[in-house]
VOBA-1610 file (N, C-alpha, C; in pm, whole numbers, padded with zeros to 5 digits, always signed):
BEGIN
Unk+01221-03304-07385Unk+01255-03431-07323Unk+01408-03438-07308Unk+01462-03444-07242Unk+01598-03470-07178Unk+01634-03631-07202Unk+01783-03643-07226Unk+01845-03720-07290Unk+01956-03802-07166Unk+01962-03908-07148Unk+02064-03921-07083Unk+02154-04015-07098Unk+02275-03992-07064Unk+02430-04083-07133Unk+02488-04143-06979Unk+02583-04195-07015Unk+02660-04280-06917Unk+02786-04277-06910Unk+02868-04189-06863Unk+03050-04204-06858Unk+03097-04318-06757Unk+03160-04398-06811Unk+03242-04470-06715Unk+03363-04456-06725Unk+03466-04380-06624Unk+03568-04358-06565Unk+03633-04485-06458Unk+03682-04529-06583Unk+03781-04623-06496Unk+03912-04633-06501Unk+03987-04568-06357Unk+04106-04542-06316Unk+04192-04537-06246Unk+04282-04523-06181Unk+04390-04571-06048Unk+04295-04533-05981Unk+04188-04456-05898Unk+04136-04416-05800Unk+04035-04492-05782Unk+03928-04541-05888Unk+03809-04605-05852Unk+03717-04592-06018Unk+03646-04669-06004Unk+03545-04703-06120Unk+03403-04576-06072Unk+03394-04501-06154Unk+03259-04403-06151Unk+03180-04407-06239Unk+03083-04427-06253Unk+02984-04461-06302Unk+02881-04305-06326Unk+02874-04256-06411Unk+02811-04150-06417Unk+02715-04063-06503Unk+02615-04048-06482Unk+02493-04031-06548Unk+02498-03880-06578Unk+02443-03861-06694Unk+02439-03699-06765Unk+02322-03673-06868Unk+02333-03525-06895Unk+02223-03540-06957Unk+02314-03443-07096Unk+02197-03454-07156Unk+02233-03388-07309Unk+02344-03262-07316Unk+02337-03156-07192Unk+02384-03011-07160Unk+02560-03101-07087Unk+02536-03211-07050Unk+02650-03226-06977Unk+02674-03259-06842Unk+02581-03206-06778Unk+02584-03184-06642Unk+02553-03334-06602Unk+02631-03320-06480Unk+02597-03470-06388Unk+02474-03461-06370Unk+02421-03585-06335Unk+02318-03648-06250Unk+02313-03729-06163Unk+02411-03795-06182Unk+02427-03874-06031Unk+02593-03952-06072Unk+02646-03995-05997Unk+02796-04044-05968Unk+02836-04150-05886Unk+02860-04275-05889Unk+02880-04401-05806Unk+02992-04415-05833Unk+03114-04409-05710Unk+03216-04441-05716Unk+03234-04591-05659Unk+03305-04709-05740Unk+03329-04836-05726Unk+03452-04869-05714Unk+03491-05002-05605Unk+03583-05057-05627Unk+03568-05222-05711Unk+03673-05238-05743Unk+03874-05248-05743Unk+03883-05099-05820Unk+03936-05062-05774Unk+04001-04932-05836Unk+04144-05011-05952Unk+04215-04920-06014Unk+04349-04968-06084Unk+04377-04961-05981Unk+04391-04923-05890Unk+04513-04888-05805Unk+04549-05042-05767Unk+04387-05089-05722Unk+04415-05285-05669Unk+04488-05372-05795Unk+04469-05295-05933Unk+04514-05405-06016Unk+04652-05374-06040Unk+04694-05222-06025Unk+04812-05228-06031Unk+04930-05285-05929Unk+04884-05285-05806Unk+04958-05364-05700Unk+04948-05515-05688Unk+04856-05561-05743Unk+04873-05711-05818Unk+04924-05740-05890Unk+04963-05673-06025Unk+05077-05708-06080Unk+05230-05653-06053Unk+05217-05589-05970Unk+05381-05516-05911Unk+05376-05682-05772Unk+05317-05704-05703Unk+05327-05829-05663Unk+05356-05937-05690Unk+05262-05996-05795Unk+05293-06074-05892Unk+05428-06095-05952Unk+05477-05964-05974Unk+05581-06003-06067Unk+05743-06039-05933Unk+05680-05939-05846Unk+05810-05999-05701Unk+05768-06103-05651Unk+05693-06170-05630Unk+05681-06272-05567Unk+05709-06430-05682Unk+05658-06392-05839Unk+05637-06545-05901Unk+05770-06500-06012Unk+05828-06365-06053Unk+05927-06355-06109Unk+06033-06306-06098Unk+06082-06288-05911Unk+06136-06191-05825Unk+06217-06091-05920Unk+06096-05974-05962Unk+06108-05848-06111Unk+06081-05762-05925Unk+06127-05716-05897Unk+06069-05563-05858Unk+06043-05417-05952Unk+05944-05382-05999Unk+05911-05315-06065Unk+05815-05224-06000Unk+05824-05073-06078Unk+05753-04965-06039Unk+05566-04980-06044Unk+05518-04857-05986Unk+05357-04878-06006Unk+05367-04822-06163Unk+05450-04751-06222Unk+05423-04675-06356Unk+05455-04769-06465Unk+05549-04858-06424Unk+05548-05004-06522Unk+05480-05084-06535Unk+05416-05122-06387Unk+05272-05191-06407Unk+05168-05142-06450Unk+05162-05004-06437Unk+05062-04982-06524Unk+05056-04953-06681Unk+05187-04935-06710Unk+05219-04971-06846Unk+05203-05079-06910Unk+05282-05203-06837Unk+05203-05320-06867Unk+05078-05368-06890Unk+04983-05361-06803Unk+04850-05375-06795Unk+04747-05270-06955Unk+04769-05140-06968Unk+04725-05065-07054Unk+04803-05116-07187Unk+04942-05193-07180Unk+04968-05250-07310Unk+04934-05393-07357Unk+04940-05478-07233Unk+04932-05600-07267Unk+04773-05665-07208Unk+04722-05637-07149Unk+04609-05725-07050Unk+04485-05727-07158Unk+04427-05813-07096Unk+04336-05835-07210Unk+04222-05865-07104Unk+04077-05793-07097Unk+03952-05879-07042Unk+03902-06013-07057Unk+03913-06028-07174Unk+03884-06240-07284Unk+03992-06307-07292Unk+03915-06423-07204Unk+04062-06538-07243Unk+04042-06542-07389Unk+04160-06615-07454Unk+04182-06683-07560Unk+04193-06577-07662Unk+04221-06424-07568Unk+04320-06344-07705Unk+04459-06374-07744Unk+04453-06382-07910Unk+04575-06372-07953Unk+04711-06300-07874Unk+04794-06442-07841Unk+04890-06469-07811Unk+04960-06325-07761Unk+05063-06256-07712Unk+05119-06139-07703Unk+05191-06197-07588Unk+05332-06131-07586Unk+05424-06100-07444Unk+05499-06012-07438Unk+05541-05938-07330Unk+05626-05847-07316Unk+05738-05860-07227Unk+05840-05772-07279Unk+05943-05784-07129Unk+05968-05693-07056Unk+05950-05721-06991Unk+05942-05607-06858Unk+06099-05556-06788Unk+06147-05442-06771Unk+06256-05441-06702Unk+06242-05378-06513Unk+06304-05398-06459Unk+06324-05399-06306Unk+06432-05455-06255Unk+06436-05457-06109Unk+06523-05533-06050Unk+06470-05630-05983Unk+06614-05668-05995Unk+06606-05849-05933Unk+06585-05823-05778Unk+06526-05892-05699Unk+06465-05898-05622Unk+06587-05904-05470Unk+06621-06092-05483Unk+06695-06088-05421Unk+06840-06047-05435Unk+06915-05969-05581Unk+07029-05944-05611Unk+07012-05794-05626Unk+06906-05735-05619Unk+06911-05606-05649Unk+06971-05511-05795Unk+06993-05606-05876Unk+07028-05560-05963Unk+06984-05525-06088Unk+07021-05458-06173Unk+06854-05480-06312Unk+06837-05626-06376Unk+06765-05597-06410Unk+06699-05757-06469Unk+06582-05737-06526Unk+06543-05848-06616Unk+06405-05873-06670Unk+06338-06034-06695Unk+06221-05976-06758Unk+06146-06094-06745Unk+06036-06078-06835Unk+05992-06181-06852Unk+05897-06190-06982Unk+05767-06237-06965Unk+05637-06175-06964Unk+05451-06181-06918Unk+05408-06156-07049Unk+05323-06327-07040Unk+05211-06288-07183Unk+05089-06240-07108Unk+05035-06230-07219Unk+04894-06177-07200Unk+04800-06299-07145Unk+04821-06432-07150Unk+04757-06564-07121Unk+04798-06489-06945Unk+04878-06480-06926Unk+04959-06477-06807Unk+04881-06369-06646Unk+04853-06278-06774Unk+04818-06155-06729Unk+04663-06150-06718Unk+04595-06213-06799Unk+04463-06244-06801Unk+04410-06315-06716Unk+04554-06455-06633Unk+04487-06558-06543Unk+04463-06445-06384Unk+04593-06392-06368Unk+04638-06287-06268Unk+04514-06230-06246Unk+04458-06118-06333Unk+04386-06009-06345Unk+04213-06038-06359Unk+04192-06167-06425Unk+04065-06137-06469Unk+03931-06148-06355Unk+03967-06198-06244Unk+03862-06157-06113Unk+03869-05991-06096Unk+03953-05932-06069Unk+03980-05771-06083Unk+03871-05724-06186Unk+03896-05748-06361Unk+03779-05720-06447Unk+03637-05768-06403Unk+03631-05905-06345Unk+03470-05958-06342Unk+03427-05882-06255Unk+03487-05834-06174Unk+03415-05730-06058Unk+03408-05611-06112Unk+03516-05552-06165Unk+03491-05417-06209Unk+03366-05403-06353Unk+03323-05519-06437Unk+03227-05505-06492Unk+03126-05530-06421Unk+03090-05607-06341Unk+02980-05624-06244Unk+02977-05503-06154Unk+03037-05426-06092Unk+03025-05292-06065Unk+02955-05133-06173Unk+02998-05163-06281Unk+02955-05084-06377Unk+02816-05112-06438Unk+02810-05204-06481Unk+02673-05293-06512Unk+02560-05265-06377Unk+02613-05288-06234Unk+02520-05268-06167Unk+02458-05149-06171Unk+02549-05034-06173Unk+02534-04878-06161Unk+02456-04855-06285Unk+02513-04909-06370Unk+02377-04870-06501Unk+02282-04878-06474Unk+02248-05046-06432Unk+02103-05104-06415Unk+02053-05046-06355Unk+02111-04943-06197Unk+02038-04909-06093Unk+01968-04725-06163Unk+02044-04706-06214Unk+02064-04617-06323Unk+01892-04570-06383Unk+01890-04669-06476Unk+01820-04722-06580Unk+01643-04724-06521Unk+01698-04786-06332Unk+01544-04857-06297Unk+01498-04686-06223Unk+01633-04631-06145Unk+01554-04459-06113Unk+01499-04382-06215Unk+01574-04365-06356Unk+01496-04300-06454Unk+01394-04339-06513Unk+01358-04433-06520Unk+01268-04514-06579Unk+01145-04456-06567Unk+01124-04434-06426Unk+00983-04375-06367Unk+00923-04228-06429Unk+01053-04138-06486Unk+01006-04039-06536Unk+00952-04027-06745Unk+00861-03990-06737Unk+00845-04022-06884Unk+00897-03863-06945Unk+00941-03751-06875Unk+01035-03701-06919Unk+01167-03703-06950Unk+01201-03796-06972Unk+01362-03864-06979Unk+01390-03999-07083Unk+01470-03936-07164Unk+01470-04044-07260Unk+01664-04085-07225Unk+01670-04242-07252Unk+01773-04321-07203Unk+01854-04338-07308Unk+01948-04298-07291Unk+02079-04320-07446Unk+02118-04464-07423Unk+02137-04524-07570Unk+02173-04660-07476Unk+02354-04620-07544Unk+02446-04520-07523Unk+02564-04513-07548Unk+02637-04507-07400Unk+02725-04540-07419Unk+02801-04548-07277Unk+02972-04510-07339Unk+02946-04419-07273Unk+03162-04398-07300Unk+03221-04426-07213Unk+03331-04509-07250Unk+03435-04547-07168Unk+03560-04449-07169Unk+03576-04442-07059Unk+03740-04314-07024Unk+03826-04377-06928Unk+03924-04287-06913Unk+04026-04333-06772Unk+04107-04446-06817Unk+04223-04389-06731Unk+04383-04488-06694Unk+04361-04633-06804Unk+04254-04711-06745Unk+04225-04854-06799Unk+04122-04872-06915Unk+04074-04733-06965Unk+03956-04750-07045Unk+03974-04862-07186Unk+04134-04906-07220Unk+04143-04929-07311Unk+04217-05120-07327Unk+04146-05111-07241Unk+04216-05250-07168Unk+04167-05374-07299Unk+04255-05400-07357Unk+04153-05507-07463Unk+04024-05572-07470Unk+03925-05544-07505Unk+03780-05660-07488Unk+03687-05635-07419Unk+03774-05514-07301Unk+03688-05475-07197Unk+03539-05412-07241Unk+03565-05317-07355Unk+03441-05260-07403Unk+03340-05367-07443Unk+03384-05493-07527Unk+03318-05561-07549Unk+03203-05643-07474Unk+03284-05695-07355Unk+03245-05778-07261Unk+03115-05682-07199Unk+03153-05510-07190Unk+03091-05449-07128Unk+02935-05426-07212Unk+02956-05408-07351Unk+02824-05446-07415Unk+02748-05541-07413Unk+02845-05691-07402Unk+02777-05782-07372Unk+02665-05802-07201Unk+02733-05750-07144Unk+02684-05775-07008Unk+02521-05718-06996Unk+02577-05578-07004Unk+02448-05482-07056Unk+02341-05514-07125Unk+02380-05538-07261Unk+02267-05646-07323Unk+02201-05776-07228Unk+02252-05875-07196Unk+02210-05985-07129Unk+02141-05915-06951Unk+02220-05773-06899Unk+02158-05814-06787Unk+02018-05700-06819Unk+02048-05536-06869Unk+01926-05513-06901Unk+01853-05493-07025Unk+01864-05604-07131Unk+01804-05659-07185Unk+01768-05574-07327Unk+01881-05479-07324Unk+01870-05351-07458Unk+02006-05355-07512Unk+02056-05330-07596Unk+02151-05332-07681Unk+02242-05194-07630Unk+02356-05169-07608Unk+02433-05046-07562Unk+02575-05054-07651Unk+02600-04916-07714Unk+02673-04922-07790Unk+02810-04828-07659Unk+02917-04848-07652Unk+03015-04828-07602Unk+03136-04801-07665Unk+03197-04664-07635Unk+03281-04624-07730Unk+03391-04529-07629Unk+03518-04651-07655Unk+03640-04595-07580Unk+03691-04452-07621Unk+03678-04412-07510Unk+03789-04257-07562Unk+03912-04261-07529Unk+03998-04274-07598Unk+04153-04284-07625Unk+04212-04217-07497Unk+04275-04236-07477Unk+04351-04182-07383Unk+04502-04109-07395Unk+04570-04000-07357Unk+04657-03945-07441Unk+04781-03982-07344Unk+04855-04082-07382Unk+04999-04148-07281Unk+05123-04067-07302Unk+05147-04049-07220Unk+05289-03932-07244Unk+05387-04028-07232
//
């Protein structure tokens, strides 16, 4: 009987959703948007337009992997960000909590878990039919954003409530140079 797992790769390029079996090998692959790429140009926006910061895509995405959080009402956090000033061109900074970053960002997450969640479910209802195939309920999380605060959480939660089994989810670290 064959075993099957779930990688979710979520990263500047796109959310993939991807089914495997015990040996490793793919089984099927759904690539989803918002990619990071949309969340990282929302906060490089964000920050020129409401804190005229011009800042890089590699700062925003620093930001976001240090500070963002999936759940409102995480403990407090802010950071300061450096860039240039917008209309003076000169360096400068500015200071984003995580309240801040959570109001910005969190349609970006509700979609990108509703994208992942779907791909499971759809997942879940093709294998289903075979009674050679047994369903892991583990799901690993990887990629650029895998480590986004809460995100794993929310993502168990969803899973549970939408197909109705318990899924354990376990971030794999990511190595930041």
């Amino acid at each position: 009987m064959a075993t099957l797992s779930f990688i979710i790769r979520f990263d500047i390029r796109a959310i993939q959703v991807i089914t495997q079996n015990e040996r490793g090998d793919n089984l099927d692959a759904a690539s989803y948007t918002p990619s990071g790429w949309e969340i990282i140009e929302t906060v490089v926006e964000y920050l020129k337009t409401s804190h005229d910061l011009l800042i890089s895509r590699v700062t925003a995405e620093r930001v976001i992997t240090k500070l963002a959080s999936a759940k409102e009402n995480a403990p407090d956090m802010k950071m300061e960000i450096r860039g240039r000033l917008v209309r003076l061109g000169i360096p400068g900074a500015t200071e984003i909590s995580n309240t801040e970053l959570f109001e910005l960002l969190s349609d970006h997450f509700s979609r990108a878990l509703f994208r992942i969640i779907w791909g499971i479910k759809a997942n879940l209802a093709f294998y289903s039919d075979h009674s050679d195939i047994e369903i892991g309920k583990q799901v690993t999380l990887t990629g650029d954003f895998c480590e986004i605060r809460h995100f794993d959480t929310l993502l168990e939660e969803g899973l549970q409530e939408t197909c109705g089994s318990e899924f354990t989810v376990i971030v794999q670290e990511q190595k930041h140079l």
